[in-house]
mmCIF file of the C-alpha atoms, coordinates in Angstrom:
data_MODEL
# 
_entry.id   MODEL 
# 
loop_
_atom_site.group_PDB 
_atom_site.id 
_atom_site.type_symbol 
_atom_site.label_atom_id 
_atom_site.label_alt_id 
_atom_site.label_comp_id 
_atom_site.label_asym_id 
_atom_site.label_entity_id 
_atom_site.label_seq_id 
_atom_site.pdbx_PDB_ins_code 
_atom_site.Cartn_x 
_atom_site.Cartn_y 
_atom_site.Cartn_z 
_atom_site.occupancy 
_atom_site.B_iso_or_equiv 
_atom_site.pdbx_formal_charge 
_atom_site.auth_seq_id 
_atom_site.auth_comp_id 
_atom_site.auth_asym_id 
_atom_site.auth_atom_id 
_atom_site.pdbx_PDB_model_num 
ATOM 1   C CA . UNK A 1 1   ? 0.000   0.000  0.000   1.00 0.00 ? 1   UNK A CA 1 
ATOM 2   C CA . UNK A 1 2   ? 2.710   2.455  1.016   1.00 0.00 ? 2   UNK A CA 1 
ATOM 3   C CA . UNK A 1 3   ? 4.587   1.585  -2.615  1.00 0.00 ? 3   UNK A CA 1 
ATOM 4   C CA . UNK A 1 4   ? 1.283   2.317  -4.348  1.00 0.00 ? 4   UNK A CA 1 
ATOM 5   C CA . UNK A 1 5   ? 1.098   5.679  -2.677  1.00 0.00 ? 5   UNK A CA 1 
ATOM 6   C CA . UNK A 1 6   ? 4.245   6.731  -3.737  1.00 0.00 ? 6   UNK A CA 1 
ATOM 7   C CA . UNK A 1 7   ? 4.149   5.633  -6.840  1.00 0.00 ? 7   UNK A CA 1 
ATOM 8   C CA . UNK A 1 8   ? 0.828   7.714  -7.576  1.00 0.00 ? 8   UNK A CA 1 
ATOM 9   C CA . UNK A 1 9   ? 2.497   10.589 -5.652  1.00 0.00 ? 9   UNK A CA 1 
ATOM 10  C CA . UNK A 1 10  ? 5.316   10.761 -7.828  1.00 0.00 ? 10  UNK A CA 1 
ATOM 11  C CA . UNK A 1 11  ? 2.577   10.173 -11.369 1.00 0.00 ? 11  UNK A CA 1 
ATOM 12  C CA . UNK A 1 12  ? 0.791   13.468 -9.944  1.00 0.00 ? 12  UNK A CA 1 
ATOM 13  C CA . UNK A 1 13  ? 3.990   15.747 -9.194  1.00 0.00 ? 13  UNK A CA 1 
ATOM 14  C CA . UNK A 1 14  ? 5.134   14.259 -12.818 1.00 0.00 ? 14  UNK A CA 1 
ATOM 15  C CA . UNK A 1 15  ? 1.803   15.716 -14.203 1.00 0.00 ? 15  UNK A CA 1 
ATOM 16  C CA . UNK A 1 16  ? 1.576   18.966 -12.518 1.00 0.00 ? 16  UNK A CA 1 
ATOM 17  C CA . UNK A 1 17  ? 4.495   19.676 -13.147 1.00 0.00 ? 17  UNK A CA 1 
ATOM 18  C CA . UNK A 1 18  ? 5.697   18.704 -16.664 1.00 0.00 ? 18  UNK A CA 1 
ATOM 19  C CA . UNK A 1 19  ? 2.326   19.376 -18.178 1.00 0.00 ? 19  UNK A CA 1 
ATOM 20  C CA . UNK A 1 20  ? 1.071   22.666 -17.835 1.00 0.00 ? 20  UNK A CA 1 
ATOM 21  C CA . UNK A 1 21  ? -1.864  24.340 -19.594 1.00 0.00 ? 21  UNK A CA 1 
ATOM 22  C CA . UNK A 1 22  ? -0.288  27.954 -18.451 1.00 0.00 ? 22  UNK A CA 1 
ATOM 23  C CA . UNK A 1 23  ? 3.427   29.185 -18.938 1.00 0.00 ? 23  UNK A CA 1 
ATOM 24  C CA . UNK A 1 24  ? 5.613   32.275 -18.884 1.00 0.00 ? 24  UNK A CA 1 
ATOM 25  C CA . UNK A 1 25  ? 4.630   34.162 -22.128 1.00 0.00 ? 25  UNK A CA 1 
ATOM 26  C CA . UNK A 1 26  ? 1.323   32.720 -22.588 1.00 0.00 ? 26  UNK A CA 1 
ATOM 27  C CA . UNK A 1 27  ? -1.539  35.573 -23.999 1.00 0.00 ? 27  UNK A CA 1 
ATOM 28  C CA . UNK A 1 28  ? -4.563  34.470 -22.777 1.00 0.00 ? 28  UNK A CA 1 
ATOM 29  C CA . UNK A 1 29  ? -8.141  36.036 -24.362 1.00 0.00 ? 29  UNK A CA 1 
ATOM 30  C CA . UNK A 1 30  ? -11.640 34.925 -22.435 1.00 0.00 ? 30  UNK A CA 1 
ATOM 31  C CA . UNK A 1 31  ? -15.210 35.865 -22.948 1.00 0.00 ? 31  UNK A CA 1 
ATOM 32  C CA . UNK A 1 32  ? -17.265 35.294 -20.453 1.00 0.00 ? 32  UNK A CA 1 
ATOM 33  C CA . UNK A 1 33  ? -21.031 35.899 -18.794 1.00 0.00 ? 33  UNK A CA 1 
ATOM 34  C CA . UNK A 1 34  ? -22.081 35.691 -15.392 1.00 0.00 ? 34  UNK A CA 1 
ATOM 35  C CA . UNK A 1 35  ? -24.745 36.318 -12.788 1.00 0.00 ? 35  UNK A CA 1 
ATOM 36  C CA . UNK A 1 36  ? -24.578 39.234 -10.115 1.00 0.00 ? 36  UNK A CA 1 
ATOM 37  C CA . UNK A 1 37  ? -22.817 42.492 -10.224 1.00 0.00 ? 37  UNK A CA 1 
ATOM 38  C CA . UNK A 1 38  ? -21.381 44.763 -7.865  1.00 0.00 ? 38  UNK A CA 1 
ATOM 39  C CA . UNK A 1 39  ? -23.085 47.582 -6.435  1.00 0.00 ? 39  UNK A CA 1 
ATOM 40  C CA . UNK A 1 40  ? -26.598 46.613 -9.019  1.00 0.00 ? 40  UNK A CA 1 
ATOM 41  C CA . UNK A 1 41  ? -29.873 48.483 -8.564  1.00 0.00 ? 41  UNK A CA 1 
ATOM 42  C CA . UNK A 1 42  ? -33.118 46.533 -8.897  1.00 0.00 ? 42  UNK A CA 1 
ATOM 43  C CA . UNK A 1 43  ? -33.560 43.187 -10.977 1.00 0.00 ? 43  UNK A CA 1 
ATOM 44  C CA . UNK A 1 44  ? -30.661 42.558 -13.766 1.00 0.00 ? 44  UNK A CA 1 
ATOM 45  C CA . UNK A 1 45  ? -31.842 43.136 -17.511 1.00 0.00 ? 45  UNK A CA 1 
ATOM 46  C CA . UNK A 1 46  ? -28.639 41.839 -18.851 1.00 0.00 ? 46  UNK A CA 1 
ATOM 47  C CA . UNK A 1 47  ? -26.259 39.745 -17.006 1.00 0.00 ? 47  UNK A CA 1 
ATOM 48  C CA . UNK A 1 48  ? -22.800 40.858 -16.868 1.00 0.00 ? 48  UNK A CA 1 
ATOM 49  C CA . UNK A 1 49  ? -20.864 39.887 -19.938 1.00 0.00 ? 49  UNK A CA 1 
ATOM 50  C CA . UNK A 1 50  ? -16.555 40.536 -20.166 1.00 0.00 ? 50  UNK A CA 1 
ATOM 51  C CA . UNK A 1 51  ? -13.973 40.416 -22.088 1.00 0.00 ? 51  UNK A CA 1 
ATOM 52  C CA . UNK A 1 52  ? -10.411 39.836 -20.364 1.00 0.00 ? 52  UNK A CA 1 
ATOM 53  C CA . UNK A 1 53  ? -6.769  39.286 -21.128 1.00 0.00 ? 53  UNK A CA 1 
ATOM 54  C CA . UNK A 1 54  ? -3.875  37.848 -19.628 1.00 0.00 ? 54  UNK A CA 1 
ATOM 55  C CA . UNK A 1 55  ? -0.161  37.504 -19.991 1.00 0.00 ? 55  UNK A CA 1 
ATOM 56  C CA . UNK A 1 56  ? 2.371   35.707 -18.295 1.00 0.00 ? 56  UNK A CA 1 
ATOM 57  C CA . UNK A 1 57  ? 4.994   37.264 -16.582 1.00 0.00 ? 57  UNK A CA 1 
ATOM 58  C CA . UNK A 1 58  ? 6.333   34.592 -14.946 1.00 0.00 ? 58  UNK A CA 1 
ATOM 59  C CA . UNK A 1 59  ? 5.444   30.650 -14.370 1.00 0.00 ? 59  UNK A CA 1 
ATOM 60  C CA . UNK A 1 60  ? 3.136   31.138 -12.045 1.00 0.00 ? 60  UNK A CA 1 
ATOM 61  C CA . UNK A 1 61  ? 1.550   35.320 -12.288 1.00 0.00 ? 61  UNK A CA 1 
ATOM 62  C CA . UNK A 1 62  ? -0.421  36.842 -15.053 1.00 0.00 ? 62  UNK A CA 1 
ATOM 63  C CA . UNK A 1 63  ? -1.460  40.032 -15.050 1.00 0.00 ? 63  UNK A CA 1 
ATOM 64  C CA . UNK A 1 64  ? -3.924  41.699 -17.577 1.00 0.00 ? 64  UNK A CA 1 
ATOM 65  C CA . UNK A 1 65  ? -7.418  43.795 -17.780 1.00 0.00 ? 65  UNK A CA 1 
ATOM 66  C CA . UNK A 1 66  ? -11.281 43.457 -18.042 1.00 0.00 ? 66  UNK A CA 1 
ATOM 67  C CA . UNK A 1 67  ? -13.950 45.008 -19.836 1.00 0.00 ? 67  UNK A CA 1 
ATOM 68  C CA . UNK A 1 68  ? -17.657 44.060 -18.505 1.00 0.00 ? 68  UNK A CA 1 
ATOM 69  C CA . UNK A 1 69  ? -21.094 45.236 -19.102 1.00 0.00 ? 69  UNK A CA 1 
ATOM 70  C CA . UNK A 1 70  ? -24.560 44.520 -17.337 1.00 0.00 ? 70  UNK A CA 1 
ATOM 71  C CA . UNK A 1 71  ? -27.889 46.624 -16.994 1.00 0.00 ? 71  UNK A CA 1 
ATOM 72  C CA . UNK A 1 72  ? -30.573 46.929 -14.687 1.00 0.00 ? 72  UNK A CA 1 
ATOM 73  C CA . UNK A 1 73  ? -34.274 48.189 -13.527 1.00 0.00 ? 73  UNK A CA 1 
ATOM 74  C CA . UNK A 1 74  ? -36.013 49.230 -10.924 1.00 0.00 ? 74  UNK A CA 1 
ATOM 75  C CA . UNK A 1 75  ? -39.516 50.621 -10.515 1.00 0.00 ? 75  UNK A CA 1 
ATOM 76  C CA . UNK A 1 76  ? -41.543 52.310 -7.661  1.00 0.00 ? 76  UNK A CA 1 
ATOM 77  C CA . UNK A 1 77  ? -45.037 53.103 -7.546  1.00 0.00 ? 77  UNK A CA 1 
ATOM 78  C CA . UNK A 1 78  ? -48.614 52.123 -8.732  1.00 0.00 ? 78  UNK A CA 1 
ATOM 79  C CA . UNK A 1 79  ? -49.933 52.400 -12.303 1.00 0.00 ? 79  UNK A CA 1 
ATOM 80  C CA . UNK A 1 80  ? -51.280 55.705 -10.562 1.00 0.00 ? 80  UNK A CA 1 
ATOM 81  C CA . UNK A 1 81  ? -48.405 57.360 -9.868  1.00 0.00 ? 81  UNK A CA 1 
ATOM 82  C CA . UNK A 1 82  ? -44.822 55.585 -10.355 1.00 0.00 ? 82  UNK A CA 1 
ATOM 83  C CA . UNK A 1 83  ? -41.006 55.403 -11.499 1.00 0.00 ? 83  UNK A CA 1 
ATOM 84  C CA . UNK A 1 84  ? -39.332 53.731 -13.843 1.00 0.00 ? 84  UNK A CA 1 
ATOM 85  C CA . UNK A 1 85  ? -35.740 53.619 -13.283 1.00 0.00 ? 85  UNK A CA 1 
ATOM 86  C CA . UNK A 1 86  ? -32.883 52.131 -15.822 1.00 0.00 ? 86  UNK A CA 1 
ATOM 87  C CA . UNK A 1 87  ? -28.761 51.718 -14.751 1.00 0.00 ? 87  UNK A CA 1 
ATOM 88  C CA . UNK A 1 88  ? -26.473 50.847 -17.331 1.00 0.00 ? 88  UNK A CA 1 
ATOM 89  C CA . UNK A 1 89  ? -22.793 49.431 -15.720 1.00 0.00 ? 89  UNK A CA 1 
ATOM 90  C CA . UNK A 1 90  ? -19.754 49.277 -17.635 1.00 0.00 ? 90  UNK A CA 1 
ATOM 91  C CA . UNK A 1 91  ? -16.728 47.647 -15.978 1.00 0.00 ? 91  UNK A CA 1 
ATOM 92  C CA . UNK A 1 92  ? -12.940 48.423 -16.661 1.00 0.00 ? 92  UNK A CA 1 
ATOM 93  C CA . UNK A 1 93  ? -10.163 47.074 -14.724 1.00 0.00 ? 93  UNK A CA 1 
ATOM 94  C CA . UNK A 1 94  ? -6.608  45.355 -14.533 1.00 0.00 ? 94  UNK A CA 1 
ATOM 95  C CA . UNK A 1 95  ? -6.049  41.885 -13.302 1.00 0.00 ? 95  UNK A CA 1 
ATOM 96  C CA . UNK A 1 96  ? -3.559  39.859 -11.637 1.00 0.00 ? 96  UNK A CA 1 
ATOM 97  C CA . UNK A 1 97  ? -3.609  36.194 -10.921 1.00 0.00 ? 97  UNK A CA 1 
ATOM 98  C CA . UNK A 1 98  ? -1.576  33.413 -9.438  1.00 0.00 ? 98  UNK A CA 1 
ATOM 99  C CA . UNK A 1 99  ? -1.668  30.160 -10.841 1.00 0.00 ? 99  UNK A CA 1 
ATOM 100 C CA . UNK A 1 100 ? -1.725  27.550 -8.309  1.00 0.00 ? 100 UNK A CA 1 
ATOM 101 C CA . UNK A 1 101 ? -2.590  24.277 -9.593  1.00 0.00 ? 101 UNK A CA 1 
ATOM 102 C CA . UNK A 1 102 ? -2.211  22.666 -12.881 1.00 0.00 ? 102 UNK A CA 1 
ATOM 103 C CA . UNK A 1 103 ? -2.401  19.120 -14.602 1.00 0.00 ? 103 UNK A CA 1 
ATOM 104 C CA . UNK A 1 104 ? -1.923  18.709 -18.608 1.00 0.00 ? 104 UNK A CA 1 
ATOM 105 C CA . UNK A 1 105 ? -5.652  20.330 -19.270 1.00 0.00 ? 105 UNK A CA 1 
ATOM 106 C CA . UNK A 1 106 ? -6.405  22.140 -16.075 1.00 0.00 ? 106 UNK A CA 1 
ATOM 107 C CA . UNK A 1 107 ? -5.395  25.819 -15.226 1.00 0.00 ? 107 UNK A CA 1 
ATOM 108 C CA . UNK A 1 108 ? -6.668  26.691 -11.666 1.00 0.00 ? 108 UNK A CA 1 
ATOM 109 C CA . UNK A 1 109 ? -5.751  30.309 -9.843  1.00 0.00 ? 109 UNK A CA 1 
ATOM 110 C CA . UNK A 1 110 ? -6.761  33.095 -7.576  1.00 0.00 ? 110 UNK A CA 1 
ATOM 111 C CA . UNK A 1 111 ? -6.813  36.605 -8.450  1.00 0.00 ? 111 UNK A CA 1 
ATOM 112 C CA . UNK A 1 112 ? -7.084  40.356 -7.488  1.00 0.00 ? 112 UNK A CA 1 
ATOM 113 C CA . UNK A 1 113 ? -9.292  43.382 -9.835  1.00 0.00 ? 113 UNK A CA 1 
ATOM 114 C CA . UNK A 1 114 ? -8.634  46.964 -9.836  1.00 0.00 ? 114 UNK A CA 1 
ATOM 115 C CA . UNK A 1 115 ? -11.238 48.442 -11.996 1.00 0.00 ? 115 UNK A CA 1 
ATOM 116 C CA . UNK A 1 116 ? -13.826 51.823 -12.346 1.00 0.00 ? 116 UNK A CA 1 
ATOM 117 C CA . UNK A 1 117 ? -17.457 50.920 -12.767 1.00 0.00 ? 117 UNK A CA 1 
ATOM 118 C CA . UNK A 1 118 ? -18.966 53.629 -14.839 1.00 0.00 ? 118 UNK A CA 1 
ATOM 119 C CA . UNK A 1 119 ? -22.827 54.051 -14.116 1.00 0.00 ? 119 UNK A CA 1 
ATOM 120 C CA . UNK A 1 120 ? -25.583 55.813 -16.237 1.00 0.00 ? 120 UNK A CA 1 
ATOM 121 C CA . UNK A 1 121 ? -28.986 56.015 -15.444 1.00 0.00 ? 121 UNK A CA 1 
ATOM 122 C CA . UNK A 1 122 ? -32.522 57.394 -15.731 1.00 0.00 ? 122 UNK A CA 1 
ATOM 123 C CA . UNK A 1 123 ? -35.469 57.882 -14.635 1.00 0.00 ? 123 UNK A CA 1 
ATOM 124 C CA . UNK A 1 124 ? -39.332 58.558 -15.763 1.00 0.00 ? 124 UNK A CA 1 
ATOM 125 C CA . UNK A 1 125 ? -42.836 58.816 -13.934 1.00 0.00 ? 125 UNK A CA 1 
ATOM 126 C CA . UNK A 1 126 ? -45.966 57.571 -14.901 1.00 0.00 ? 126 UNK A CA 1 
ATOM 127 C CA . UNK A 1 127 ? -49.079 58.404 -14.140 1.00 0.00 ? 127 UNK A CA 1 
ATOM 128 C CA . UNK A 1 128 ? -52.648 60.277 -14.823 1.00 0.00 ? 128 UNK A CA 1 
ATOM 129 C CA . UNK A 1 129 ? -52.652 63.549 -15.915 1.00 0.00 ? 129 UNK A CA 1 
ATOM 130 C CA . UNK A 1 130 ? -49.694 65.340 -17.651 1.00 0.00 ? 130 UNK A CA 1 
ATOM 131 C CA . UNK A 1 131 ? -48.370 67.310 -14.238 1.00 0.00 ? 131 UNK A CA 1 
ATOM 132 C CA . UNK A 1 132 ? -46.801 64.060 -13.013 1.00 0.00 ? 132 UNK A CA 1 
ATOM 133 C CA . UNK A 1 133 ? -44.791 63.155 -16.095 1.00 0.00 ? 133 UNK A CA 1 
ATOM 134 C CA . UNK A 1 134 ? -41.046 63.524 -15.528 1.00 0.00 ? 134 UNK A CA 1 
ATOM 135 C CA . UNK A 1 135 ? -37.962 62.251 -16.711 1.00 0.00 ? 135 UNK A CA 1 
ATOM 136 C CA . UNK A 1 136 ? -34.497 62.717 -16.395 1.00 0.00 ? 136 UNK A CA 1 
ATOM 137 C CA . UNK A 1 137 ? -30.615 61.085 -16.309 1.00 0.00 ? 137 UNK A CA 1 
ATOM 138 C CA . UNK A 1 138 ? -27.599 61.375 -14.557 1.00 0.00 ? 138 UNK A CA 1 
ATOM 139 C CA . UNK A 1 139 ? -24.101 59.305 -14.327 1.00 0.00 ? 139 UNK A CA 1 
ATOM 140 C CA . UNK A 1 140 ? -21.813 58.249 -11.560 1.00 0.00 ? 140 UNK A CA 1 
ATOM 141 C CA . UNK A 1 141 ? -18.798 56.277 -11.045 1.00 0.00 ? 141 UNK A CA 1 
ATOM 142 C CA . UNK A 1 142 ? -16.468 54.671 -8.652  1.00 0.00 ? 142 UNK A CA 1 
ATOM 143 C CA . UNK A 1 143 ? -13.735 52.375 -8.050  1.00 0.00 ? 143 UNK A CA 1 
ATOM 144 C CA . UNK A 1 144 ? -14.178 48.847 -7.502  1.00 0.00 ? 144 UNK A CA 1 
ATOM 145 C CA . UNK A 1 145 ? -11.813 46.226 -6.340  1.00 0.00 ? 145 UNK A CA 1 
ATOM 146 C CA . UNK A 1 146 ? -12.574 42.539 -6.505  1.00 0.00 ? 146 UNK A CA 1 
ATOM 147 C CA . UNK A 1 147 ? -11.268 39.140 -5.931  1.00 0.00 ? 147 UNK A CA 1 
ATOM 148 C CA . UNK A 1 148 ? -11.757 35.478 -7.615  1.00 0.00 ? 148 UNK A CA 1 
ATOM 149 C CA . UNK A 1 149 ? -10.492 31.902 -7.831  1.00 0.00 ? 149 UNK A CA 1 
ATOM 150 C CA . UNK A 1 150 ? -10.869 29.982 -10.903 1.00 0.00 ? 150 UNK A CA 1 
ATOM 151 C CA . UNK A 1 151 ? -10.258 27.561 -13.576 1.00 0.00 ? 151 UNK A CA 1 
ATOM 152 C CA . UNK A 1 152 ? -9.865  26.570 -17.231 1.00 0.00 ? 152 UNK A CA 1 
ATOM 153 C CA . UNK A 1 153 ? -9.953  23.361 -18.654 1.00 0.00 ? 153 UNK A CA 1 
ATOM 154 C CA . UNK A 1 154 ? -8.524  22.675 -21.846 1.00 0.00 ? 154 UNK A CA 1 
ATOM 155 C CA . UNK A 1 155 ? -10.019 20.723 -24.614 1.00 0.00 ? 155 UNK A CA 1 
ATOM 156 C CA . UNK A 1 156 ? -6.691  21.130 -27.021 1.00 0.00 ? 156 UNK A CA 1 
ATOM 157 C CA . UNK A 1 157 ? -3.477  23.004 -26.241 1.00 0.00 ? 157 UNK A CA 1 
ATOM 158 C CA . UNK A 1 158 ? -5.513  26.406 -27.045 1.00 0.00 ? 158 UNK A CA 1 
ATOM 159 C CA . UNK A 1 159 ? -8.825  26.193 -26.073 1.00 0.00 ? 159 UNK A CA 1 
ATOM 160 C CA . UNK A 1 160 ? -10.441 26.002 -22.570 1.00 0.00 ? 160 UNK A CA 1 
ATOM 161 C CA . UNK A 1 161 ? -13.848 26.603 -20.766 1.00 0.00 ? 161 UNK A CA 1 
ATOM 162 C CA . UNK A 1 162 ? -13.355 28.342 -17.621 1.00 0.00 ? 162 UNK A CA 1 
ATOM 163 C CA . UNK A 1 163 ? -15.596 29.333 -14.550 1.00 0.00 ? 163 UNK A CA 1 
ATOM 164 C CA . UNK A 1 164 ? -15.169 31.472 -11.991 1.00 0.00 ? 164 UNK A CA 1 
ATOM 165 C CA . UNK A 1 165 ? -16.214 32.827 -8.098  1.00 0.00 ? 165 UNK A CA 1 
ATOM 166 C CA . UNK A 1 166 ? -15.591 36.375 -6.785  1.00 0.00 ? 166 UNK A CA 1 
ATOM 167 C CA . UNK A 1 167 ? -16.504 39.521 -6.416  1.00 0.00 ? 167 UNK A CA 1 
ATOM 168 C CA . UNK A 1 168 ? -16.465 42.228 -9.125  1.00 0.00 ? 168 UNK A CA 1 
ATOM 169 C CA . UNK A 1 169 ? -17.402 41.751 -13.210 1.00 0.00 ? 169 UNK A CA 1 
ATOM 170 C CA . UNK A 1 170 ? -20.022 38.717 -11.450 1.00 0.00 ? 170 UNK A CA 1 
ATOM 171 C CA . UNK A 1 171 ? -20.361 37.416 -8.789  1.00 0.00 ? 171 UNK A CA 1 
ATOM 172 C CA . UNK A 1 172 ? -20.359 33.410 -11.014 1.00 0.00 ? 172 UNK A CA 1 
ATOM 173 C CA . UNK A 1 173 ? -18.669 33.624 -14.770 1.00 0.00 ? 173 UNK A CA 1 
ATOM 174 C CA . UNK A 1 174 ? -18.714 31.153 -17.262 1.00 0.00 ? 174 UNK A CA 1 
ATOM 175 C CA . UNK A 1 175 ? -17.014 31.241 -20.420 1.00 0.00 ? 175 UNK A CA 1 
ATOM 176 C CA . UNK A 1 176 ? -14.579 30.073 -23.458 1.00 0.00 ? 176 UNK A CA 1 
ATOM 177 C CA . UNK A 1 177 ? -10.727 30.901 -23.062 1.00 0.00 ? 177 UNK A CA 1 
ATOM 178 C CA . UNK A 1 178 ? -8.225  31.011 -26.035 1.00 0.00 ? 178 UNK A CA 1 
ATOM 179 C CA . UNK A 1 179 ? -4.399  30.928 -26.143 1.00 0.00 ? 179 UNK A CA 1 
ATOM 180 C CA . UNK A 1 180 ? -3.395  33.835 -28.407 1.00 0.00 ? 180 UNK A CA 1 
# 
């Protein structure tokens, strides 16, 4: 028993580290959608979508950016008297990660975001008569930070599904990777 241990010891160092799915110099494009976003208003209209990048800087860190976008709504009121209310979110921000486990097809790490979230929105009332109808917009911004651990599994040496947890573009992503 202790032999067989070993023996599928050493196989799994042999794998992680001979065959890796990430390296220094990799270029790394994703797309990716997701549930949840930071800081939303009301009920999601469009889930989060992003676009990231990263590059490898050494064998184990990346660092790159993200791009997201998501909307919501919100609404308060009767059919009396009410408000409509719209947010649009778009998400920039740079990445690092730290890649912390890896077998010949999977890529697993943790990472850190730096980003702005740039927010537009408006408003408009409803109601009867023409004295309560209103509209009107305004736009707002702030940083956001985030965190999230992930994966990618590769189907051939340059494509991979990923998924990721955190807190930032999503709070859950899904998506296709591709070595550039």
């Amino acid at each position: 028993m202790k032999s067989f241990l070993s023996i599928a010891l050493v196989l799994f160092l042999s794998l992680t580290v001979l065959a890796q799915p990430y390296k220094k110099g990799d270029m790394i494009g994703q797309v990716g959608i997701g549930y949840g976003h930071a800081g939303i208003y009301g009920d999601m209209d469009f889930p989060p979508i992003s676009l990231g990048f990263q590059y490898g800087i050494e064998e184990k860190i990346s660092i790159g950016g993200v791009v997201g976008f998501s909307s919501s709504s919100d609404s308060w009121g009767d059919d009396d008297y009410g408000w409509e209310y719209t947010y649009t979110y778009i998400f920039v921000g740079a990445r690092g990660e730290y890649h912390f486990w890896q077998n010949e097809n999977i890529d697993a790490y943790g990472g850190v975001t730096l980003g702005y979230d740039i927010v537009s929105s408006s408003v408009e009332s409803h109601g009867s008569g023409s004295h309560y109808s209103w509209s009107g917009s305004a736009s707002g911004s702030y940083a956001l930070w985030g965190f999230h651990v992930g994966g990618r599994y590769y189907f051939n040496p340059s494509v991979a599904a990923f998924a990721e947890l955190g807190y930032g573009v999503s709070y859950i992503t899904a998506g296709v990777a591709f070595k550039l």
